[in-house]
C-alpha positions as CSV (number, residue, x, y, z in Angstrom):
1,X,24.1,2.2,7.2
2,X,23.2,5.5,7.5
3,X,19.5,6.8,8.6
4,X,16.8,7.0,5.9
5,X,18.6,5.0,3.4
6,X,16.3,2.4,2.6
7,X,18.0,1.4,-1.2
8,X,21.2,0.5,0.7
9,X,19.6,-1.0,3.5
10,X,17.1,-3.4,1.4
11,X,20.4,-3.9,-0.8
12,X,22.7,-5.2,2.1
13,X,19.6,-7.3,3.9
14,X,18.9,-9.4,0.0
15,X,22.6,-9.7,0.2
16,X,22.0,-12.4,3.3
17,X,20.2,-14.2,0.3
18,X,23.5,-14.8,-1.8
19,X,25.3,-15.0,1.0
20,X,27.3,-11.8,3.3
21,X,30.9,-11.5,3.4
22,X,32.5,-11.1,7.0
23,X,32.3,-7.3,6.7
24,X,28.8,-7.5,5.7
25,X,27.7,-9.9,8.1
26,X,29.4,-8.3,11.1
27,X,27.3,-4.8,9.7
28,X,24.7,-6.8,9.6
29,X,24.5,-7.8,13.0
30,X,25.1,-4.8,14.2
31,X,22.3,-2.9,12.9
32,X,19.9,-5.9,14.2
33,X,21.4,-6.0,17.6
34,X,21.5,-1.9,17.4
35,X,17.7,-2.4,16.6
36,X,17.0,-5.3,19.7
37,X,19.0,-2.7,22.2
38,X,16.0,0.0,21.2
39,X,13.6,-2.4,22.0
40,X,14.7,-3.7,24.8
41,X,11.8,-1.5,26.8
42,X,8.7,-3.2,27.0
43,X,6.9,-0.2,26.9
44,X,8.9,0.8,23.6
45,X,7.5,-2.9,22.1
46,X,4.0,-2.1,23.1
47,X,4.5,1.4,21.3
48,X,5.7,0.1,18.0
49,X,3.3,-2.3,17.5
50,X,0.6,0.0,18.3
51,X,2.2,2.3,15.5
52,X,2.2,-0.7,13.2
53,X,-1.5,-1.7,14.3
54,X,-2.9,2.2,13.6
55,X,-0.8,1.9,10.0
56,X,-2.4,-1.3,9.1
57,X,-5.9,-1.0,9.9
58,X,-5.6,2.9,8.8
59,X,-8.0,3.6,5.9
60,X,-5.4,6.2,4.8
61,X,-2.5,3.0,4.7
62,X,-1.4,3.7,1.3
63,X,-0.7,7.7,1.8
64,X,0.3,7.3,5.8
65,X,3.5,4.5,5.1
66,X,5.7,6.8,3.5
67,X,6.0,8.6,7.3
68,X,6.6,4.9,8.6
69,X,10.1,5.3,8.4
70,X,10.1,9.2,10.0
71,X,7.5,7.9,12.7
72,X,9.9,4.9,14.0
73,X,13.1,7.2,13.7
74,X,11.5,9.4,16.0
75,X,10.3,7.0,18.6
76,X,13.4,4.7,18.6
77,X,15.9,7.0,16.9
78,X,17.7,7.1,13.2
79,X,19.4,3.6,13.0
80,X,17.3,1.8,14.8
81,X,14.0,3.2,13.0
82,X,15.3,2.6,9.3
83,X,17.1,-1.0,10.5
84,X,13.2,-2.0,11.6
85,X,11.8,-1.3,8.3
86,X,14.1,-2.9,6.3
87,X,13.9,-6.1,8.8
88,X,10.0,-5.7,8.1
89,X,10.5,-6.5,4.7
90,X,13.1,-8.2,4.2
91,X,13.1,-11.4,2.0
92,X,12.8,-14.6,4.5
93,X,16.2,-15.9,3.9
94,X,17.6,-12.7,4.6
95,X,15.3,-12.3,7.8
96,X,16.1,-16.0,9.0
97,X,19.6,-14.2,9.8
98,X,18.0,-12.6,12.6
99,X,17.1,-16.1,14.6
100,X,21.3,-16.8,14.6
101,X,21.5,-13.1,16.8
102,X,21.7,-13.2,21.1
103,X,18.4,-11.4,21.2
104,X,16.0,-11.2,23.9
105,X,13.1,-14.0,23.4
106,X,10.1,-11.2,23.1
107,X,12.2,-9.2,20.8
108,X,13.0,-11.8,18.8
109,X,9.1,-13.1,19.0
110,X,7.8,-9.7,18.5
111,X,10.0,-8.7,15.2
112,X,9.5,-12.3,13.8
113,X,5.3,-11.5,14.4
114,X,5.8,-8.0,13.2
115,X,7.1,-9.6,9.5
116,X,4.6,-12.4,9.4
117,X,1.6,-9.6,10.2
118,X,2.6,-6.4,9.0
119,X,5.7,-6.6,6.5
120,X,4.3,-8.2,3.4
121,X,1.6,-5.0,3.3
122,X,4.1,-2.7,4.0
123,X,6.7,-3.8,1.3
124,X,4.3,-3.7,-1.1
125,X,3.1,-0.3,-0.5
126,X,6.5,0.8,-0.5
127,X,7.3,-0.8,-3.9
128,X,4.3,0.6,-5.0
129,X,5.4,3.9,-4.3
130,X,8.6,3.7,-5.3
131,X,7.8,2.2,-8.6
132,X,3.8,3.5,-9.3
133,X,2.4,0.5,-11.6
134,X,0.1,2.0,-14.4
135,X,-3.1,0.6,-16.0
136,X,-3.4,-0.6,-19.5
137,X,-7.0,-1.7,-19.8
138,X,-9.8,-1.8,-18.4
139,X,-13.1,-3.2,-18.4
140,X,-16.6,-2.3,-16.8
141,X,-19.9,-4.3,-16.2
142,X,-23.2,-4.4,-14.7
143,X,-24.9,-6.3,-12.4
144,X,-28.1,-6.7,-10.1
145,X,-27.8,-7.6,-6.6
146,X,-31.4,-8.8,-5.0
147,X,-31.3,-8.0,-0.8
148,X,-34.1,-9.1,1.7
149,X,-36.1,-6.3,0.8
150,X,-34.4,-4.3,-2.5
151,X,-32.6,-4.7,-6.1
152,X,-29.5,-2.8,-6.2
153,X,-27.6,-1.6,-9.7
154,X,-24.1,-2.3,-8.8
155,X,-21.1,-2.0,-11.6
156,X,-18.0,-4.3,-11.5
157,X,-14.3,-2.1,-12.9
158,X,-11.5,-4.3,-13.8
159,X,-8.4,-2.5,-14.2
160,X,-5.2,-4.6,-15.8
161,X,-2.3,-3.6,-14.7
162,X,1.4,-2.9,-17.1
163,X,2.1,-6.4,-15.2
164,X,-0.7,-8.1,-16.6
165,X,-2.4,-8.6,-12.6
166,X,-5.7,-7.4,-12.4
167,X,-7.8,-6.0,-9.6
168,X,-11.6,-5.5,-9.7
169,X,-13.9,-3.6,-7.6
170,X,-17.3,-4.4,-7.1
171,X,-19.8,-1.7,-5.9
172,X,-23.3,0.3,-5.9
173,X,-24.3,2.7,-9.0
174,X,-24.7,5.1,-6.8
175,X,-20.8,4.8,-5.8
176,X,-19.5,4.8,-9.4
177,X,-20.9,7.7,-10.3
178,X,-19.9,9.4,-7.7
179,X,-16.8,8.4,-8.3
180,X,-17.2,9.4,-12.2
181,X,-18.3,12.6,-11.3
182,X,-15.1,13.2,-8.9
183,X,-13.3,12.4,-11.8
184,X,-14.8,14.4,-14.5
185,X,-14.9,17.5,-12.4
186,X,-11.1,17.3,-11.0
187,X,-10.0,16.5,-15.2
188,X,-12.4,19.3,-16.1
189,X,-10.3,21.6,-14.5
190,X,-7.2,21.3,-16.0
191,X,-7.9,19.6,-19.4
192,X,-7.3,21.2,-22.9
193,X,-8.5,19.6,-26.8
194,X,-5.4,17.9,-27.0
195,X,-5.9,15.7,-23.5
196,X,-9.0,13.9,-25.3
197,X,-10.0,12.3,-28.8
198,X,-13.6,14.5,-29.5
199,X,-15.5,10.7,-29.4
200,X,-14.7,10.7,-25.8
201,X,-16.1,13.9,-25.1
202,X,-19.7,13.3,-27.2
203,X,-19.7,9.6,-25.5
204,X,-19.9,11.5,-22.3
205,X,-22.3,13.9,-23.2
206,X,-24.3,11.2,-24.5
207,X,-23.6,8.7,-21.7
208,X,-25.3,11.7,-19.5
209,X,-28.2,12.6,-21.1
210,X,-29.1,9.1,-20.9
211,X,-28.7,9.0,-17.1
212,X,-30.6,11.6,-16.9
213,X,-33.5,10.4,-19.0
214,X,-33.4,7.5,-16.9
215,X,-33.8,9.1,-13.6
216,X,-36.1,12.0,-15.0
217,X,-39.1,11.7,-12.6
218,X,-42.2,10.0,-14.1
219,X,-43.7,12.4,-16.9
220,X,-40.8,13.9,-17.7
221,X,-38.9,11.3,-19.5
């Protein structure tokens, strides 16, 4: 498999699934025991995980995982850094090949920890990328949250996925509209007459001169 070719190499590894033909299993093995050989260092395990580690707990996950790929090509080289990726996320019975391979014990305990921790996130971000999901609906409410010692306005957004999943979010007023305003002025920008239907616009204009009747101090409102 040549470097950076994740289609083919995701393509060949869910082949292990249906079962590989002698050409594709020898290939196969190569690649993993190509992979084990660049991890045979101790030192170049430690590194790798403390790549994947940084990635996983990086607030910036979603953006920084497209350099995954680029960042374990450069510290183990080309073959060895797109073969781990693609052993990351591969389906299990495709992955179970890799426990039928002469590898060292901690390679073989590290890669099989790596999946189990790191690949399901990692897959999914990638898919994600690869194929963006849209949003189809949406829904927003309110709620109050009462603390030791205040009563917080927080809004709950439900956005529905084209796949029918939905995700919510759960946060301060204060944080939605900041995150409204972000979004208005970025839109502002760039938008013409045709981009939105005129209700839109006066339910805005509306929507903020109530806020700011509400928040007008005392005597003012």
């Amino acid at each position: 498999m040549g470097p950076s070719t994740r289609q083919r190499g995701a393509a060949r590894y869910d082949a292990a699934m249906t079962g590989l033909d002698h050409e594709e299993r020898f290939l196969f093995r190569e690649e993993i025991l190509a992979l084990a050989g660049a991890l045979s260092d101790p030192t170049a395990l430690d590194n790798v995980e403390d790549l994947l580690v940084d990635l996983i707990t990086s607030s910036h996950f979603d953006a920084e995982v497209v350099t995954l790929e680029r960042s374990l090509q450069a510290m183990l080289g080309q073959r060895a850094g797109a073969t781990l990726v693609n052993a990351l996320t591969a389906a299990p019975e495709a992955f179970s090949e890799v426990h039928d391979l002469p590898l060292q014990p901690e390679v073989l305990e590290r890669l099989t920890s790596w999946r189990a921790r790191f690949g399901l996130a990692i897959d999914n971000a990638l898919s994600f990328l690869s194929n963006p999901d849209g949003i189809q609906g949406h829904n927003f409410t309110t709620q109050v949250a009462h603390g030791d010692d205040r009563r917080a306005l927080q809004g709950r957004l439900t956005f529905v996925r084209y796949s029918n999943e939905s995700e919510f979010f759960i946060a301060d007023a204060s944080v939605f509209l900041s995150v409204a305003a972000d979004v208005l002025d970025k839109l502002g920008t760039h938008i013409t007459r045709e981009d939105v239907e005129p209700e839109v616009v006066a339910r805005l204009a509306d929507a903020v001169k109530l806020i700011e009747r509400r928040t007008a101090p005392r005597g003012e409102g």
